[in-house]
C-alpha positions as CSV (number, residue, x, y, z in Angstrom):
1,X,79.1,-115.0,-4.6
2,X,81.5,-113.3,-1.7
3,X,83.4,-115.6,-0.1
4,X,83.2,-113.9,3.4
5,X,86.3,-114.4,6.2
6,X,85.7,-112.7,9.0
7,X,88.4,-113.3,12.5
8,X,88.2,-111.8,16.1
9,X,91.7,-110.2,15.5
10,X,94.8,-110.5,12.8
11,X,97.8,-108.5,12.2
12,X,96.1,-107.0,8.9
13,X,93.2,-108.1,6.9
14,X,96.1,-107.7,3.8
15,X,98.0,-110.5,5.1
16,X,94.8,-112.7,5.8
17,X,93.7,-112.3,2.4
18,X,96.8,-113.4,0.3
19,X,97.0,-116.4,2.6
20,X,93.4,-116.7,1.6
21,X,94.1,-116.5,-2.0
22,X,97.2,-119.0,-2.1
23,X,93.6,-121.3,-2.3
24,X,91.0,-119.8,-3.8
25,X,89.9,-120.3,-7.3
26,X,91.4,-117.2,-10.1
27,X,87.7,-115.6,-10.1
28,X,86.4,-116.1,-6.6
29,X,85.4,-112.8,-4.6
30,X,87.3,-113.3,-1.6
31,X,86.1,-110.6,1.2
32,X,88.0,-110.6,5.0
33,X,87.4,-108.6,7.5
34,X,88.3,-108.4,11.2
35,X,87.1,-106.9,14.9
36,X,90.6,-106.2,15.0
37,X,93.5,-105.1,13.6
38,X,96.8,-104.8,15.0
39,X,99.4,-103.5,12.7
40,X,97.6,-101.9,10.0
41,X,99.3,-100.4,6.8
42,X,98.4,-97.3,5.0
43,X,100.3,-95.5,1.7
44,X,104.2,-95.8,1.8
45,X,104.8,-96.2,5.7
46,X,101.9,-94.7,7.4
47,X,100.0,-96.8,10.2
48,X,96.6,-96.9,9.9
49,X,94.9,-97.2,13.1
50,X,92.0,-99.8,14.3
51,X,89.9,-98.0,16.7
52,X,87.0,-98.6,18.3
53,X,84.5,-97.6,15.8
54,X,86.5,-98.6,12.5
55,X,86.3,-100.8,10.2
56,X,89.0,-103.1,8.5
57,X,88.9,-105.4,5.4
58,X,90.6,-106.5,2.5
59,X,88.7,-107.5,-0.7
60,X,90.0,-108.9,-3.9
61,X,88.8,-107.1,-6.8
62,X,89.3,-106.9,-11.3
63,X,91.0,-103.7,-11.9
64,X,89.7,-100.9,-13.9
65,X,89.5,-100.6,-17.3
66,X,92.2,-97.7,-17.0
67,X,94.4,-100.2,-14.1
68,X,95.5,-97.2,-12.3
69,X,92.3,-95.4,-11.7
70,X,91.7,-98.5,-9.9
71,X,92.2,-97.2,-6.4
72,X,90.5,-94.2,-7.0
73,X,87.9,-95.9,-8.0
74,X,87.4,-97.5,-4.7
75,X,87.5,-94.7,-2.9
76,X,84.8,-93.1,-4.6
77,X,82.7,-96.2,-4.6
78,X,83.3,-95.6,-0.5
79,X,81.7,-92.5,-0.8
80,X,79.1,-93.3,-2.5
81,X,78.1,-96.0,-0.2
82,X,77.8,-93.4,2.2
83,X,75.4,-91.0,0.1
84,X,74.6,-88.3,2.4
85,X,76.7,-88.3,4.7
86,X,79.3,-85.4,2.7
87,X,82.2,-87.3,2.5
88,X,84.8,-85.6,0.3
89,X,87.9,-86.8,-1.6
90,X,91.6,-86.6,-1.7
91,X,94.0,-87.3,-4.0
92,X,95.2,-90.1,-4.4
93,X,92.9,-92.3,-2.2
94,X,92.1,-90.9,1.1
95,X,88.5,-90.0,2.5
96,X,87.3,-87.0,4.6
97,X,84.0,-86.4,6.8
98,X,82.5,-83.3,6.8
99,X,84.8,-81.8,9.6
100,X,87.5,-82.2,7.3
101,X,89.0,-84.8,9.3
102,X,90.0,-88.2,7.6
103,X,88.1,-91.2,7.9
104,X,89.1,-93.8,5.6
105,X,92.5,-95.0,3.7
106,X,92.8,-97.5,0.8
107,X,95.4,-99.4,-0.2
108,X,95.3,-101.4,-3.7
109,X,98.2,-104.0,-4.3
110,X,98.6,-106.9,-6.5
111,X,99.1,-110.6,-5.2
112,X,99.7,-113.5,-7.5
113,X,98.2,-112.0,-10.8
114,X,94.7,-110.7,-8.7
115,X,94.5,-107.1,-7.5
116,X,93.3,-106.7,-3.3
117,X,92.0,-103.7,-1.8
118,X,92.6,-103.0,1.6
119,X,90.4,-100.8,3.0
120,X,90.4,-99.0,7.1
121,X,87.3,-96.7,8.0
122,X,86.0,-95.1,10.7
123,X,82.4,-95.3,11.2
124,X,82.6,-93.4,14.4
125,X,85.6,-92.0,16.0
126,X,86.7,-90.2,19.5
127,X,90.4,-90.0,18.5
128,X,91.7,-86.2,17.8
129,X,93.8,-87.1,15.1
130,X,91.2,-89.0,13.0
131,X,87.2,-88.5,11.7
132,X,84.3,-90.3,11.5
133,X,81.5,-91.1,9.0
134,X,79.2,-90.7,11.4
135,X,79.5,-88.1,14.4
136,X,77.9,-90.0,17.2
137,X,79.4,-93.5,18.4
138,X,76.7,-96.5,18.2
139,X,77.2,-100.2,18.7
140,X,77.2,-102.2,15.0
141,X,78.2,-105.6,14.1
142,X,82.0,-105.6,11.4
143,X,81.3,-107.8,9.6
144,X,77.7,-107.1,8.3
145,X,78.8,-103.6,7.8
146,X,81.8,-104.9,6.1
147,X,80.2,-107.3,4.0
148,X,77.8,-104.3,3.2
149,X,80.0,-102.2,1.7
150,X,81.9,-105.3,-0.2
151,X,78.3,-106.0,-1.8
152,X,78.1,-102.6,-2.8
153,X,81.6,-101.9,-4.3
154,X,81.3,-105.0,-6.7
155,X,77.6,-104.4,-7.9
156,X,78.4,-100.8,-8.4
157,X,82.1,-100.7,-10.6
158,X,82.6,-98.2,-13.4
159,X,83.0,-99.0,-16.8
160,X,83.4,-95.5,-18.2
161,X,86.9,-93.9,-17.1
162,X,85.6,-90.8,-18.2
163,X,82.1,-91.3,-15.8
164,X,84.6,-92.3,-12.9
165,X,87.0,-89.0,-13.6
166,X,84.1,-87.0,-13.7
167,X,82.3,-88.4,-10.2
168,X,85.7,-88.8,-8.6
169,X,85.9,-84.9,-9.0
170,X,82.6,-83.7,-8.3
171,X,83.3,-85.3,-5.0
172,X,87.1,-84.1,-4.6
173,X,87.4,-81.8,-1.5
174,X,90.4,-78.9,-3.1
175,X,90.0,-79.0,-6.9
176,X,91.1,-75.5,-7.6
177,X,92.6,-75.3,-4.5
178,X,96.4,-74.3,-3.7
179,X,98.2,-77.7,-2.8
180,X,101.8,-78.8,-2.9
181,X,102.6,-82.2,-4.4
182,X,105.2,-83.7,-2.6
183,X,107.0,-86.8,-4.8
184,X,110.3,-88.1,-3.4
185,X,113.0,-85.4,-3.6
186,X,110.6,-83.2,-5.7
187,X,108.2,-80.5,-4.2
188,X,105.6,-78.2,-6.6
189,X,103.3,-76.2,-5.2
190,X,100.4,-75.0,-7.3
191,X,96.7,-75.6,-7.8
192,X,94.8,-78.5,-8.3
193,X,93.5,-79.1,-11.9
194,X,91.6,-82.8,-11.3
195,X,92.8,-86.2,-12.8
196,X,95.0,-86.8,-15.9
197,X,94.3,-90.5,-18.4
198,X,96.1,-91.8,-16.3
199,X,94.8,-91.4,-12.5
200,X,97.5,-88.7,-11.8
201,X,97.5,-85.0,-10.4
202,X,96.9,-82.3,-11.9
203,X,98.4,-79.0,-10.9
204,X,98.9,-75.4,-12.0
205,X,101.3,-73.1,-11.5
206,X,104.0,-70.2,-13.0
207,X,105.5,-72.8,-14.6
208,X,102.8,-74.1,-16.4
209,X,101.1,-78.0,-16.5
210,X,102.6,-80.4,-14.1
211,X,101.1,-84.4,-13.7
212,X,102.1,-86.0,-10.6
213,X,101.8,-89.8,-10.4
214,X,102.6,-90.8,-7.1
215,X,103.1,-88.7,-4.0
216,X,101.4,-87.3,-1.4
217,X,99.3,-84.0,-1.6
218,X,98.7,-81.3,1.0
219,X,95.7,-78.8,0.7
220,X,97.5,-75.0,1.4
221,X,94.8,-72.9,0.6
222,X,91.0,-73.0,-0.7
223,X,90.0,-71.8,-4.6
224,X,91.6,-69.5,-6.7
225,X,93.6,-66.2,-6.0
């Protein structure tokens, strides 16, 4: 059973949670969500905005059987929430609508031994910068939607890292696209391959193999040359 915060506005549903979790029980299913959200955190330092048609909660979940698949596992689980609606994949955890525009970011950290996912998504957005799932704005109530997709995400976790590498690239929006991995000081351009054992990039170039673990990853060009 979900145990289900939900507050008018916090400074991020991450924070909320691990205050949350300071009292819960080791296996309780701790879900918080928010109508607001005013300093939301994406990857490394990126902000992730709370607009008026988005969606923010944090969720504690068990890791995958492979741990660092974990968060790509959640991302995909997004998707599939959303069957239908074309939502495609980027490496390592970011979510894109049809107009190629992002729509939903995920963050996975650890807390005092349990693993939390934070997760921001638009169901509707007017801002330039950012997508939507859906292309229309409608009125809809945070936290049933959040609790929703929370419901779905736990009843629906993969046991097979193999199953989950497969699925998580059938949805991916530039496999054999040109892309260039960015990863501290070190840049590699070349084109992507899909997901090593371990969760990590794949790419292709002149120089052969590469696996990239962490980073960021921008799309240059569609398929092969």
């Amino acid at each position: 059973m979900i145990r289900h915060i939900h507050v008018r506005e916090c400074d991020t549903t991450q924070d909320l949670i691990k205050e949350q979790l300071s009292l819960a029980k080791s296996d309780e299913q701790i879900l918080v969500s928010c109508d607001e959200q005013k300093a939301g955190r994406g990857r490394n330092t990126n902000q992730w905005l709370s607009l008026p048609g988005t969606l923010c909660f944090s969720m504690t979940i068990e890791p995958h059987v492979e741990m660092s698949y974990t968060a790509l596992e959640m991302s995909l689980l997004v998707t599939e929430f959303f069957e239908g609606s074309k939502l495609e994949l980027k490496w390592p955890n970011d979510i894109y609508n049809v107009q190629k525009k992002k729509c939903c970011g995920i963050l996975v950290q650890s807390f005092q031994g349990r693993m939390v996912a934070g997760i921001g998504l638009n169901l509707w957005s007017e801002h330039e910068d950012f997508g939507g799932v859906y292309g229309s704005n409608f009125l809809f109530d945070r936290k049933a939607w959040c609790h929703e997709i929370a419901s779905f995400i736990y009843s629906h976790r993969y046991a097979s890292t193999e199953m989950l590498r497969g699925s998580w690239e059938a949805r991916c929006s530039h496999m054999g696209s040109k892309v260039r991995l960015i990863e501290g000081d070190l840049i590699e351009e070349g084109f992507f391959q899909g997901l090593g054992p371990h969760g990590e990039a794949i790419i292709f170039n002149e120089s052969g193999e590469k696996h990239f673990y962490n980073g960021s990853l921008r799309v240059l060009s569609s398929g092969h040359p």
